[in-house]
LOMARZA-630240 format. One record per atom (N, C-alpha, C, O, CB): z, y, x; residue in three letters. Coordinates in pm, whole numbers, plus 50000, padded with zeros to 5 digits. Glycine has a CB too. Example, Ala and Ser with C-alpha at 12.3 -4.5 7.8 and 13.67 -1.06 7.14 Angstrom:
LOMARZA-630240
507804943151319ala 507804955051230ala 507804967051320ala 508464966851424ala 509054955351131ala 507084977551285ser 507144989451367ser 507875000351290ser 508045011451341ser 505724994051408ser 
***
This chain:
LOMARZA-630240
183487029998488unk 183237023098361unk 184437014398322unk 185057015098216unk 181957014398370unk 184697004598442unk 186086996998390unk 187177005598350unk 187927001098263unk 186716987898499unk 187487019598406unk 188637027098382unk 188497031198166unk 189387032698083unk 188487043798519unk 187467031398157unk 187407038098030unk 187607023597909unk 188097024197797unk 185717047698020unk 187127013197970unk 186937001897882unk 188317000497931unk 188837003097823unk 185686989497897unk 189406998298015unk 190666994898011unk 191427007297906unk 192417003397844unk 191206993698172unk 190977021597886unk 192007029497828unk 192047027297698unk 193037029297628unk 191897042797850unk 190377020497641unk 189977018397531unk 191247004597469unk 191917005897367unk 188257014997550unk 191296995597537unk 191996984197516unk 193556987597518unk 194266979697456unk 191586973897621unk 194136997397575unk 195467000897615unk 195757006897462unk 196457002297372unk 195617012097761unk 194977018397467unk 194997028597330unk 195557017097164unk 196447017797080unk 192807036397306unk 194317007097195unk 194157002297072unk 195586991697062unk 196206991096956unk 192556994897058unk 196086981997207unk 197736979797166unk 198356985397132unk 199066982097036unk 198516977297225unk 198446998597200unk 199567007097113unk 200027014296978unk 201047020196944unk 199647014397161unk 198757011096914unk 198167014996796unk 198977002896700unk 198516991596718unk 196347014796805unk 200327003996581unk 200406992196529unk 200277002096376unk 200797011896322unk 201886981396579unk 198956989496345unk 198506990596202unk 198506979496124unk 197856969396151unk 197276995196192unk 199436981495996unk 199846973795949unk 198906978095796unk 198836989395750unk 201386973395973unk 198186964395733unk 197366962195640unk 198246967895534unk 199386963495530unk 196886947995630unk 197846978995427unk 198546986495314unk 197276980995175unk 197596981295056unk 198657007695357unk 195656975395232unk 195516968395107unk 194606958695147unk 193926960595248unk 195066976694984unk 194466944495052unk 193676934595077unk 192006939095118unk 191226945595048unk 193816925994951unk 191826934595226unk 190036936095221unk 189346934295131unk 188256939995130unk 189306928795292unk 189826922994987unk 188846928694907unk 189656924094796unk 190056913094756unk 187276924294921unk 189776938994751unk 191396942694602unk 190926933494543unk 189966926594579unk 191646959494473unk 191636932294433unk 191516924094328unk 190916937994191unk 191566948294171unk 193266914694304unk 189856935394130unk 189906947494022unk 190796945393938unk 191496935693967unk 188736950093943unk 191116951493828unk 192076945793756unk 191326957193603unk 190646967093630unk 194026948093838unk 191586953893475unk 190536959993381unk 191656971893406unk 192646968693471unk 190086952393201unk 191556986593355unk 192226993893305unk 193576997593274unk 194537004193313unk 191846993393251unk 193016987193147unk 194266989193058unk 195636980593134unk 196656982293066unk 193886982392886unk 195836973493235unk 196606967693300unk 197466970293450unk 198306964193516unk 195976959393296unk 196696983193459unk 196946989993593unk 197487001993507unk 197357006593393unk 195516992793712unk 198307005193650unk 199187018393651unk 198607024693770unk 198447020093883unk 200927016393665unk 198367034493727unk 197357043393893unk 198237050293944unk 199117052593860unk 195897056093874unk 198517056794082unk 199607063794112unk 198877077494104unk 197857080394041unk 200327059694250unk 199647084794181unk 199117102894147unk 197697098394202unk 197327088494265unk 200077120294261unk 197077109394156unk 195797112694259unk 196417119394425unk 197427125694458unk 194667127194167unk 195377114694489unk 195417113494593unk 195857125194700unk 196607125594797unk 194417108894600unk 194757136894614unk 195297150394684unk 196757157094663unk 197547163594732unk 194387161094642unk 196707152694545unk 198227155294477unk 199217150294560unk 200267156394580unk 198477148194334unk 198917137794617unk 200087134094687unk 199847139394848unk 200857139794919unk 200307117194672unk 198987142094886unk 198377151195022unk 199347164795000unk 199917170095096unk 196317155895011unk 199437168894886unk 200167182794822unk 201247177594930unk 201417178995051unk 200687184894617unk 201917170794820unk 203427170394851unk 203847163394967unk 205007162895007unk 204177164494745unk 202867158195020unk 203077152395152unk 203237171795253unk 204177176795315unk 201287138595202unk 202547174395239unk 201967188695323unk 203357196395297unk 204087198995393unk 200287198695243unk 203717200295160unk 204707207395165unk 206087202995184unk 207047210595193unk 204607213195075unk 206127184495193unk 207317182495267unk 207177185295375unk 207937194895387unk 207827171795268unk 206547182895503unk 205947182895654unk 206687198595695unk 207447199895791unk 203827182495663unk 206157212895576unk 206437220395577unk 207617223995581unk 208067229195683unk 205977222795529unk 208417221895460unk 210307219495463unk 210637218895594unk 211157227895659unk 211007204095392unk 210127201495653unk 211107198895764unk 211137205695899unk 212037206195984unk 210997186195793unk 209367213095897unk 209217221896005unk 210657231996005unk 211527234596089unk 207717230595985unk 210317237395817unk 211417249995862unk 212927247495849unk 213687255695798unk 211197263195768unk 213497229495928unk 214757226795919unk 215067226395807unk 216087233195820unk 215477233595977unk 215027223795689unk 215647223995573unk 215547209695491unk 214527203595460unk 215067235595500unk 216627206995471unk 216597194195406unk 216357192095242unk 217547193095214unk 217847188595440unk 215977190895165unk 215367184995025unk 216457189394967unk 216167200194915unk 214987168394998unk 217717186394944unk 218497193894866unk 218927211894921unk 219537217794831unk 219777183994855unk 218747218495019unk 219147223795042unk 217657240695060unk 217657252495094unk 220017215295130unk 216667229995007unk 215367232194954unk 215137237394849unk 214717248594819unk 214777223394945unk 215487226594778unk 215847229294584unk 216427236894562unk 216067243994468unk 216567220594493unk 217707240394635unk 218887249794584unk 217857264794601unk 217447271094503unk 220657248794706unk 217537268994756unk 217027279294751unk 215247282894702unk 214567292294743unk 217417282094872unk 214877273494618unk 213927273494516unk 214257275794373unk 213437279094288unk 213357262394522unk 215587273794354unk 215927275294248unk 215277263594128unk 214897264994012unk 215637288794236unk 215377252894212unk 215567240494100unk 216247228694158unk 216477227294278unk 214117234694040unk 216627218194041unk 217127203894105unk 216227197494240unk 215017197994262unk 217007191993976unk 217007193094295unk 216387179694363unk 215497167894332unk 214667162294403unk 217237173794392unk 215897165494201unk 215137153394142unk 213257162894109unk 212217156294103unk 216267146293954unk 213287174094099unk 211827178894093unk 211507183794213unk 210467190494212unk 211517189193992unk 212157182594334unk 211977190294438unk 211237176594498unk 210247177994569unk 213377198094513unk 211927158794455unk 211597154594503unk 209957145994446unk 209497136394507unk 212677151194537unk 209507150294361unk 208657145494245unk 208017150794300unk 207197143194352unk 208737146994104unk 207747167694343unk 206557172294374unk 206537171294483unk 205667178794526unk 206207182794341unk 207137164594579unk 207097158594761unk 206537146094754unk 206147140494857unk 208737155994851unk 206447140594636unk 205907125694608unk 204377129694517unk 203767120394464unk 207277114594497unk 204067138494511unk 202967141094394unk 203027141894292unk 201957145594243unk 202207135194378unk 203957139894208unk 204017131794062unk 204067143993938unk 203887141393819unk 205647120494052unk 204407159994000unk 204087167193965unk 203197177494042unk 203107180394162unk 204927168793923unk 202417183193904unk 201767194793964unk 202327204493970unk 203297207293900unk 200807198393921unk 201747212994069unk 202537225994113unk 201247236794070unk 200027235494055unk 203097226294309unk 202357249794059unk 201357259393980unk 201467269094129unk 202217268094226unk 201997267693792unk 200397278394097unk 200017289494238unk 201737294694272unk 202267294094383unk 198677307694176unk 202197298494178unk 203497310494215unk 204597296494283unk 205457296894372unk 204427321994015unk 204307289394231unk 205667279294278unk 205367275494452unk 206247277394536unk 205667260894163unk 203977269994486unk 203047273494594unk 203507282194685unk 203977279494795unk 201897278594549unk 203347293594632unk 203827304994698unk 205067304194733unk 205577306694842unk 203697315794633unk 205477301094649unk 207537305894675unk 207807294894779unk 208557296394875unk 209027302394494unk 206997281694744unk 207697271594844unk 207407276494998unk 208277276895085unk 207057255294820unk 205907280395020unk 205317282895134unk 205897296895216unk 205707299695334unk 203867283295097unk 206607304295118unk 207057315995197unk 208847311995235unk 209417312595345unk 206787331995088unk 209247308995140unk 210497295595168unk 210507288795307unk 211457289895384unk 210227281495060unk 209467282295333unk 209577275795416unk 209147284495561unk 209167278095665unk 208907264295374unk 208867295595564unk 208787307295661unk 206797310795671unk 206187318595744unk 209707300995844unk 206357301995578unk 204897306595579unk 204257320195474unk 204417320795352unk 204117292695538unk 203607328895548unk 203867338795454unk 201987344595484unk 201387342395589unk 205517350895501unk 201467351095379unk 199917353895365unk 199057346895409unk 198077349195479unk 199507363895410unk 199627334995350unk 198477321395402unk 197767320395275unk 198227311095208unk 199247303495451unk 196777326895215unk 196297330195110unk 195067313895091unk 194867307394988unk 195647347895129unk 194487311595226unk 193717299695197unk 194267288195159unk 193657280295088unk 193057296595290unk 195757285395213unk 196407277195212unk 196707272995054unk 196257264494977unk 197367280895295unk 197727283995045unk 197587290094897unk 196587280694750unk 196817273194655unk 196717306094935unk 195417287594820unk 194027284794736unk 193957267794751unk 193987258394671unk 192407293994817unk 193847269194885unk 193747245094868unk 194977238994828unk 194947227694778unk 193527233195057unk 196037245094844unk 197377236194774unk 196887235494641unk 196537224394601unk 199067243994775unk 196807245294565unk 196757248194402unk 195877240094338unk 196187233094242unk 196327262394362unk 194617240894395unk 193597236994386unk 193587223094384unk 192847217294305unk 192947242194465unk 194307216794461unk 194797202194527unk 195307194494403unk 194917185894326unk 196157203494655unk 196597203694429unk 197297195194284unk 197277196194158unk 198137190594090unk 198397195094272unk 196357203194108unk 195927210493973unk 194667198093939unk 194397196893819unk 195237230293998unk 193787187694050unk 192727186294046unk 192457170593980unk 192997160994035unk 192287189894175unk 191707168793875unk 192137155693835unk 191027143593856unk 189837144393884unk 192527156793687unk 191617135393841unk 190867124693870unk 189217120593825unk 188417113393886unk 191677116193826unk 189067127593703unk 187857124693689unk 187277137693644unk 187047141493530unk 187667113393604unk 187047145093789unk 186717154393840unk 185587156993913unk 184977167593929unk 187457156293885unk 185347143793962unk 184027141094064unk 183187126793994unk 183397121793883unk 184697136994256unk 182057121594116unk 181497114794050unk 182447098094046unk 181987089693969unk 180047116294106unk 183257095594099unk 184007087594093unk 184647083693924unk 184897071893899unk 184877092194194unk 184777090093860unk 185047092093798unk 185417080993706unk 186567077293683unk 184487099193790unk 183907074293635unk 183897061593618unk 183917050893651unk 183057043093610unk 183537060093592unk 184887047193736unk 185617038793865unk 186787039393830unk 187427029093811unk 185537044094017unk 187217049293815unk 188907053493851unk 189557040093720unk 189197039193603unk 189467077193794unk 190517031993788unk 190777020893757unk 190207010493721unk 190717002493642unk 191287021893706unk 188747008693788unk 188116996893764unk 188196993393947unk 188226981893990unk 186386998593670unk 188227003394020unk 188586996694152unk 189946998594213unk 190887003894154unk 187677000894251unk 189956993494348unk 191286994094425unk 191137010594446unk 190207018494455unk 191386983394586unk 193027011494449unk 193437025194481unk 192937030794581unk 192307041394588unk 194627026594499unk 193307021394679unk 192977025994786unk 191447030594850unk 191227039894929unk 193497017694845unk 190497021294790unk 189007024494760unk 188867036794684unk 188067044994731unk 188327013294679unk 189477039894576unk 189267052994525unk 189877064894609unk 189337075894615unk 189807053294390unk 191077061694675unk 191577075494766unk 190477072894885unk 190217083294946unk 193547075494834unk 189997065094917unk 188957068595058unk 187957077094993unk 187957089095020unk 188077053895141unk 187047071794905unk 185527080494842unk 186367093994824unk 186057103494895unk 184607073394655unk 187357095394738unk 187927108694697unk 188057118494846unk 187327128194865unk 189577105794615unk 189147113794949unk 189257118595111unk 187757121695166unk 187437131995225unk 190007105095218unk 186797109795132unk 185077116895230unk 184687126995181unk 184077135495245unk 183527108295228unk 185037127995028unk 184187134094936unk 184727150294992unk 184077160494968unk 184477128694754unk 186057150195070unk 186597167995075unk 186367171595203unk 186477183495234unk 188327172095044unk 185957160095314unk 186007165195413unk 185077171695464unk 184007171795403unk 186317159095471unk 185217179795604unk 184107192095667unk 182907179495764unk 181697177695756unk 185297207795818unk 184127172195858unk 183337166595917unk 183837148195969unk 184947143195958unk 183087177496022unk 183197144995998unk 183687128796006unk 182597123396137unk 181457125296177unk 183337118295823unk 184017114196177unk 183807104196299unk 183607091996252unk 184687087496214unk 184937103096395unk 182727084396237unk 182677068396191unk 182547059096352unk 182177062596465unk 180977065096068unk 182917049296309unk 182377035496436unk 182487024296365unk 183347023696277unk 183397032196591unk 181947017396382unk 181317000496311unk 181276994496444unk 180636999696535unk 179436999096216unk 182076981296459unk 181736973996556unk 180616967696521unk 179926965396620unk 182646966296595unk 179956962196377unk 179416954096324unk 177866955596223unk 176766950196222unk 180476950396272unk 178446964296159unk 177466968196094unk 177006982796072unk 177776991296118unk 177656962995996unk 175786987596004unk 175696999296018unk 176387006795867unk 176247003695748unk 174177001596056unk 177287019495945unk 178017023095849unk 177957028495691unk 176907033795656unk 178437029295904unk 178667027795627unk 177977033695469unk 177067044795463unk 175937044295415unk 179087039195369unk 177567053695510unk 176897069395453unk 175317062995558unk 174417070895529unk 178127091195534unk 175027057395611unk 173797053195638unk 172787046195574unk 171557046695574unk 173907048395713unk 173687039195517unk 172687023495434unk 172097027395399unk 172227039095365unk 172947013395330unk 170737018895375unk 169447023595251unk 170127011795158unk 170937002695167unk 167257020595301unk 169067019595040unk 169537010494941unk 169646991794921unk 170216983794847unk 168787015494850unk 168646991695042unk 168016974395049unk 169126971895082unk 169806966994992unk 166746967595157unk 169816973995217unk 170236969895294unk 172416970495202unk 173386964395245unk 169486979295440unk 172386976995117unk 173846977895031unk 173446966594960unk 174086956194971unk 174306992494927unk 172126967694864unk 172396952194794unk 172476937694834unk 172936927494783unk 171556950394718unk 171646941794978unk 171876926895044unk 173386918595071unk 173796907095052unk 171276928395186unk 173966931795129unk 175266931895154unk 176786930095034unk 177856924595058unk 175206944095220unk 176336937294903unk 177036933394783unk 176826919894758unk 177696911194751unk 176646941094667unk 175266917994740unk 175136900694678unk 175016890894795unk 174116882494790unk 173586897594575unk 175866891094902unk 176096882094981unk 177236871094949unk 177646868794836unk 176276888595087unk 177686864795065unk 178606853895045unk 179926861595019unk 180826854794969unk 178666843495172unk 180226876195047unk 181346879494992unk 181446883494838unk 182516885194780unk 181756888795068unk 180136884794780unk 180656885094616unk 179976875494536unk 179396879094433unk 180396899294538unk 180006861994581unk 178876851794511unk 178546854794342unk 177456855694284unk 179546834594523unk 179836855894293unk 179936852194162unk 179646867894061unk 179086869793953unk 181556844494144unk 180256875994149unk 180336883794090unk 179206898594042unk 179556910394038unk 181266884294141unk 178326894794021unk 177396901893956unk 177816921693929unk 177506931793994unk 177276891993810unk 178386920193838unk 179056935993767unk 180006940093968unk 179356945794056unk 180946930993548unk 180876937393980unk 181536937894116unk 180476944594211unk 180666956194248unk 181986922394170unk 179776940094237unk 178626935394343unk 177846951094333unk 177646958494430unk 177446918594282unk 177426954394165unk 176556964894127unk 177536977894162unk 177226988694213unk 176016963493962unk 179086972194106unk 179676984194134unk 180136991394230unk 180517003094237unk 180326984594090unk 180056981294318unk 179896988794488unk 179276994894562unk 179457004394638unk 179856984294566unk 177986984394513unk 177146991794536unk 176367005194511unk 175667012094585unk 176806986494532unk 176697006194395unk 176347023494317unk 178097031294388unk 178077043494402unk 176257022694042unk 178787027594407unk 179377034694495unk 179327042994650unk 179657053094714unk 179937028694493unk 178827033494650unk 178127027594840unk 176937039794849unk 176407044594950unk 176987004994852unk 176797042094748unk 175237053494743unk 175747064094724unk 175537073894796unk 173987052294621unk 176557064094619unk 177127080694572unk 178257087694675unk 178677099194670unk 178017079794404unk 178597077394767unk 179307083494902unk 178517093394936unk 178947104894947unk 179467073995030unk 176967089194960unk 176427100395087unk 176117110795026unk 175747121095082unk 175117096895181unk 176227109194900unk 176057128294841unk 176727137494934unk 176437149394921unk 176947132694673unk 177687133695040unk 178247139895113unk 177397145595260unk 177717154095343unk 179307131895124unk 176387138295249unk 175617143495379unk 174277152395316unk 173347155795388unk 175047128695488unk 174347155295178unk 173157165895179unk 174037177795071unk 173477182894974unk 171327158195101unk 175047179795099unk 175297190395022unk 174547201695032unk 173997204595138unk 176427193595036unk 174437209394922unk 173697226094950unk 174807235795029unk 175807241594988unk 173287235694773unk 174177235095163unk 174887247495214unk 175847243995300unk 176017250295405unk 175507255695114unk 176497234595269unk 177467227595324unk 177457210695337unk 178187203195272unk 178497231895253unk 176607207195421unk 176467192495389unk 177837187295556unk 178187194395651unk 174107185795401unk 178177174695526unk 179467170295609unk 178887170495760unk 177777165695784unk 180117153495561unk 179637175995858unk 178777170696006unk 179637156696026unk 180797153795998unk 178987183696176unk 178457148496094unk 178597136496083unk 178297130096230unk 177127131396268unk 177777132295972unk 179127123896311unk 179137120196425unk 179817100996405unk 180957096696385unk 180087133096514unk 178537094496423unk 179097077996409unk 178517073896576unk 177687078696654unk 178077065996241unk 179447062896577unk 179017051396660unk 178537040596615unk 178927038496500unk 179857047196726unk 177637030496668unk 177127023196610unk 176597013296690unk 175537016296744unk 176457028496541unk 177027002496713unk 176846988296754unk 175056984196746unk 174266983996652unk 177866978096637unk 174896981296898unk 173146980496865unk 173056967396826unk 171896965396789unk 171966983297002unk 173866955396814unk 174086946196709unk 173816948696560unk 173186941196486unk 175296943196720unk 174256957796534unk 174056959896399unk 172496962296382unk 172226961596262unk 174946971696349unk 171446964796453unk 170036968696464unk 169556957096473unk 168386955196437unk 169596977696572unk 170276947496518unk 169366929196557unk 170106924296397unk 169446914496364unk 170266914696770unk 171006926796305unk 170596918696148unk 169746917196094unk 169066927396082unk 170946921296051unk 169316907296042unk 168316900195974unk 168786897595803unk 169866893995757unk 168096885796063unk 167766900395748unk 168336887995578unk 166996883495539unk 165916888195506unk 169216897995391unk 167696869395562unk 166096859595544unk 165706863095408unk 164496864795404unk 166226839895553unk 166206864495306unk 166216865095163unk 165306879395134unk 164336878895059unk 167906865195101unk 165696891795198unk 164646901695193unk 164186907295335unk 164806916495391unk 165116913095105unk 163366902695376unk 162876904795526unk 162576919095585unk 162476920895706unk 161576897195543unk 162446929595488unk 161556940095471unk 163016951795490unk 162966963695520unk 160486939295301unk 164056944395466unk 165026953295474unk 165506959895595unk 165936971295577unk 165916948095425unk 165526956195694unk 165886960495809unk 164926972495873unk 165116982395943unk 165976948695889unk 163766965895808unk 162966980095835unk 162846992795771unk 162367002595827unk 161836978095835unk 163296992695652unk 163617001995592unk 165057009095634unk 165177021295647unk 163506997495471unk 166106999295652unk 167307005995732unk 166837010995813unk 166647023095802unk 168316999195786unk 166467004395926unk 166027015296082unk 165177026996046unk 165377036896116unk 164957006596214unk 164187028195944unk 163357037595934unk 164827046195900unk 165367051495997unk 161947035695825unk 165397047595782unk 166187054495763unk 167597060195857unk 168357069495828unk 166317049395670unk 167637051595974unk 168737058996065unk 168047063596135unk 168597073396185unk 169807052396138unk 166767061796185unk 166207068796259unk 165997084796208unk 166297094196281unk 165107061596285unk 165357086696053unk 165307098395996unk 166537107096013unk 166417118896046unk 165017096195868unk 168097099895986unk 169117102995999unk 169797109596101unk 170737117596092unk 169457095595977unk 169057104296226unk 169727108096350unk 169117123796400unk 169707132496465unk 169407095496467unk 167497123696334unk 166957138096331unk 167497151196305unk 167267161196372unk 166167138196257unk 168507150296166unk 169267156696140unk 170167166096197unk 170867162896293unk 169567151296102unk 170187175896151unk 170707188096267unk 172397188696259unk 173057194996342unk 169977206296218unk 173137179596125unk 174547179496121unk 174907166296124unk 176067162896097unk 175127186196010unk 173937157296157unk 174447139096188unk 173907142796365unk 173147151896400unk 173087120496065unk 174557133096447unk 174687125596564unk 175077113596564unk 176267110996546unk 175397130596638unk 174137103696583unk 174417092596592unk 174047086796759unk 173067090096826unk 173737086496474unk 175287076196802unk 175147071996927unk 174877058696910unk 175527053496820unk 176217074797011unk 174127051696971unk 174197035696991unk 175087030497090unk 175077035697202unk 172907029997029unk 175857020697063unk 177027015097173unk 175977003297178unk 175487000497068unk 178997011297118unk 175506994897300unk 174986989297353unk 176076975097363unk 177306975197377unk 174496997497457unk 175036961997347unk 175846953897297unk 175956947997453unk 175806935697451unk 175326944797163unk 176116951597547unk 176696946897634unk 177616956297755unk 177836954997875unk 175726939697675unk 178006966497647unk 179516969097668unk 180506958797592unk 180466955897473unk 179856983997615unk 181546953297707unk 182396944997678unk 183426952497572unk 183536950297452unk 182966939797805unk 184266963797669unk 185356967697529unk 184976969397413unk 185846966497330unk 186066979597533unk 183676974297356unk 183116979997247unk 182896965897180unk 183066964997058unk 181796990097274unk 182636958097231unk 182076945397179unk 183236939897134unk 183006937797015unk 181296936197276unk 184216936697156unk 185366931897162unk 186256936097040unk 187066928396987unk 185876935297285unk 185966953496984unk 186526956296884unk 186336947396722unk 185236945696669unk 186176968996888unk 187566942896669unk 187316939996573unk 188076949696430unk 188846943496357unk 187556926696594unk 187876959796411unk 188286967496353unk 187416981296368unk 187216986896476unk 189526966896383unk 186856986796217unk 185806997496223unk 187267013796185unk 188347012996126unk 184116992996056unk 186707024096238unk 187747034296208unk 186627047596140unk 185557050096196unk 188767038896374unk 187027053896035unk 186817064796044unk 187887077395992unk 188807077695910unk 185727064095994unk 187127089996110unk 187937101896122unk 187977110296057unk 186877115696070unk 187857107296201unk 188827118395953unk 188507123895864unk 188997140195862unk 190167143595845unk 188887115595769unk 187987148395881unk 188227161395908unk 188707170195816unk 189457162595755unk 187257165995949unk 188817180295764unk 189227186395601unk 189807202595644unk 190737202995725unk 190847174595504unk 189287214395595unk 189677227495560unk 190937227295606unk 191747218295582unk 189557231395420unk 191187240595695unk 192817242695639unk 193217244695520unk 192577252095446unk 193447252795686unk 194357238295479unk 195537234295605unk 195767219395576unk 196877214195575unk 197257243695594unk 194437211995551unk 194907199695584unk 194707189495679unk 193547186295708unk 194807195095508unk 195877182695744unk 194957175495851unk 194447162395856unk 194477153995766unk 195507175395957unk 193877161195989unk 192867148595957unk 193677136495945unk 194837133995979unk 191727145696078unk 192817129795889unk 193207113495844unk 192067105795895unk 190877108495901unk 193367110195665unk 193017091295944unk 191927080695964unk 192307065295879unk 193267059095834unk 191807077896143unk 190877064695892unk 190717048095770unk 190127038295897unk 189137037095970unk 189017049395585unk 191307032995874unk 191237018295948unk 191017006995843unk 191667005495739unk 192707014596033unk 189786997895898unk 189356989895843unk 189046978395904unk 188076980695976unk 188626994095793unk 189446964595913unk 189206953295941unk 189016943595852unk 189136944895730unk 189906950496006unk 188646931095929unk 188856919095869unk 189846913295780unk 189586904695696unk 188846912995946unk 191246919295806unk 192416917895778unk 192336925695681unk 192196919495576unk 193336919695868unk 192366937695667unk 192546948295539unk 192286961795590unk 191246964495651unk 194106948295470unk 192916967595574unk 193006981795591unk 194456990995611unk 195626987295620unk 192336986095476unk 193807005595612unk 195277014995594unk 194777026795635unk 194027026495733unk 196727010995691unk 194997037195583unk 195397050395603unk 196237057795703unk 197397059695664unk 195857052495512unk 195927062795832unk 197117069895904unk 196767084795909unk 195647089995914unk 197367064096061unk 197907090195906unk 197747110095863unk 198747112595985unk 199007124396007unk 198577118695655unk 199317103396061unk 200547107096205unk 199417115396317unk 198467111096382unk 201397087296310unk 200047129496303unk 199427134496410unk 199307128196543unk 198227131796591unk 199937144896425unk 199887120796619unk 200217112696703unk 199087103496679unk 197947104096724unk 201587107996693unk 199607095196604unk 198147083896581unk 196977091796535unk 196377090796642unk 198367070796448unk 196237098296467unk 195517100396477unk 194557106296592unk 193337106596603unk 195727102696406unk 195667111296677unk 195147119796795unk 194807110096879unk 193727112696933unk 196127130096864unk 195557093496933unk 195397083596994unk 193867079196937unk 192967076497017unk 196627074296976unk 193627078796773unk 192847067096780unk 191137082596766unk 189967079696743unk 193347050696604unk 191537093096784unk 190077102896850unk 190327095196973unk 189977083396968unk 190107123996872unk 190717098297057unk 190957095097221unk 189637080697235unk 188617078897303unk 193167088097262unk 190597070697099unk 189567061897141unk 187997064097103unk 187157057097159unk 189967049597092unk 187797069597050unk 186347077296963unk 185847081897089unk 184687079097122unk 186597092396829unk 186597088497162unk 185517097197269unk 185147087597386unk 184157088497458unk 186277112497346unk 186387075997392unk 186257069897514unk 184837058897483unk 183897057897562unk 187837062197559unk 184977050797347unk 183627047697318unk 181967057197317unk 180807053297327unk 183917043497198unk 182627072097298unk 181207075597280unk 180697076697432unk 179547072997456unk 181007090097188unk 181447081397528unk 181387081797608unk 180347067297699unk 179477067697786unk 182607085297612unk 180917057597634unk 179847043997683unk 178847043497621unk 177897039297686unk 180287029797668unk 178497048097443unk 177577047097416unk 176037058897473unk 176157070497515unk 178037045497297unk 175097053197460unk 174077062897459unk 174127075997442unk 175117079097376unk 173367060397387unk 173287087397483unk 173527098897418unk 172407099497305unk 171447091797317unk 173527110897517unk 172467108797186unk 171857110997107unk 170627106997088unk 170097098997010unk 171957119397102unk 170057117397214unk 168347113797186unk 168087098497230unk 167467091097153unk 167187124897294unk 168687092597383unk 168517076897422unk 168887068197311unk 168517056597329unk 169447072297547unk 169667070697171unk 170077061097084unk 169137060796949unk 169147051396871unk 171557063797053unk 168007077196928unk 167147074296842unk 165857069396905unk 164857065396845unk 166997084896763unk 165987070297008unk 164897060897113unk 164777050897112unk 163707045197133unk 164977060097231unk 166387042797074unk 166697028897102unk 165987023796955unk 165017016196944unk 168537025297131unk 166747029996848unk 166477025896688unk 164607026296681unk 163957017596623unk 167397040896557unk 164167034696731unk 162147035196735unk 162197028196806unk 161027031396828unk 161017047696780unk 162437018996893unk 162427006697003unk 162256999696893unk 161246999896822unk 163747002397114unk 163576991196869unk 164006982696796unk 162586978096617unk 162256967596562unk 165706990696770unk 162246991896595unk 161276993796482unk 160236991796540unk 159486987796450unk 161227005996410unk 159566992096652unk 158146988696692unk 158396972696759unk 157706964196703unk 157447001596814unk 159116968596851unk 159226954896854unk 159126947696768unk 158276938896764unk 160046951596889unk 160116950296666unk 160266939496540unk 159376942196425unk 159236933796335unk 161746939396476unk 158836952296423unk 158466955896260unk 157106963896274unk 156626969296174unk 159786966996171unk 156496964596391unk 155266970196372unk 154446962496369unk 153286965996352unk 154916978296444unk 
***
């Protein structure tokens, strides 16, 4: 046990994540913001630079045998343009990839795809960027790793339990703010009942988070637990309970989730703390901070002992 709670603690020094946005943006109206590309768009050109450098070739020497400038070679490595199927093609066989027809299909698809495209839609510049590239990233992926040192994670919440949490001491004032998170906070989990394809979903979850209380609506917690309990039934969710007297687990102050996605794109993780946040797509880091995913699940409960725990927790307190 100590060996796994020490690799857990080793993993997470070596891990340096540096905050890319405030824990809680500032909105700003519209008309006063400049939005950058959409998100996949820049996933595009992230992917097909990655690609370039695999096949040794440097950005100007790219362009030349694409048969355009540099200055657009470097626009669509930054997102800022869209790319059409044939250009797709030429880059991807360019770069030595050749009848990657799916690939193909999600590049195009990627950067062709616009912002108010999904249900986000009416958001897009009333919140932080970075809040809009996360919902946009859950919204594509196959399957996802969550962990909460603290609380129980979004795609879980019942509805009680989001408004308690909007109209708390972190949004006193703010009324409209508060609603709009919260109707966010909901339209995330459209992702766990898709037709046909709903997300597989594997969280950890702090049995702390099962002992919150809100004096203000008492009734809520029971409605949460009823609902993770339903949740954990589920044949494409797994949920584990980490037991609050594991030390390393306890100790984390920073929630992560893992973000899976179709070829050919790879996973990303959202790091989230107290401090802020950030995005990492480094094969390297991402592969470190699974490592730590397994080494926690590994302490937590297994499946069935953790919807055992949550029907515990609901007949003690609430029957």
């Amino acid at each position: 046990m100590r060996n796994i709670e020490r690799e857990i603690r080793e993993l997470r020094e070596h891990l340096s994540v540096s905050p890319m946005f405030p824990a809680t943006a500032r909105m700003l109206p519209m008309t006063q913001r400049k939005l950058p590309p959409p998100v996949m768009r820049r996933r595009v050109g992230g992917l097909l630079r990655d690609f370039r450098e695999q096949a040794g070739l440097g950005p100007g020497a790219a362009a030349k045998q694409l048969g355009w400038d540099s200055t657009r070679q470097g626009r669509i490595e930054r997102g800022i343009y869209r790319v059409s199927e044939g250009d797709i093609r030429k880059m991807l066989e360019t770069y030595g990839i050749h009848g990657d027809e799916e690939a193909v299909r999600e590049l195009t698809a990627a950067s062709n795809e616009s912002l108010k495209s999904g249900w986000w839609a009416p958001y897009v510049g009333r919140i932080s960027d970075a809040l809009l590239d996360f919902v946009i990233l859950e919204s594509k992926a196959t399957s996802i790793q969550v962990q909460h040192p603290a609380i129980i994670p979004g795609l879980f919440q019942a509805p009680g339990y989001v408004r308690e949490i909007f109209n708390g001491p972190l949004h006193p004032d703010n009324r409209e703010l508060s609603g709009m998170l919260s109707a966010i906070r909901m339209a995330r989990q459209e992702v766990l009942h898709r037709p046909g394809d709903p997300v597989r979903l594997h969280a950890l979850i702090s049995e702390a988070a099962l002992l919150h209380r809100f004096p203000r609506a008492p009734g809520v917690m029971k409605e949460q637990l009823r609902k993770l309990a339903d949740d954990a039934g589920q044949p494409h969710i797994t949920i584990q309970i980490v037991p609050v007297d594991v030390p390393a687990y306890a100790a984390a102050n920073q929630a992560m989730t893992i973000l899976h996605f179709r070829h050919p794109w790879p996973a990303a993780v959202s790091i989230d703390s107290s401090l802020g946040g950030s995005f990492l797509d480094e094969p390297a880091e991402v592969s470190a901070l699974s490592v730590v995913f397994e080494k926690i699940a590994e302490l937590a409960l297994s499946a069935e002992e953790s919807r055992d725990r949550i029907n515990l927790h609901l007949e003690e307190n609430f029957s």
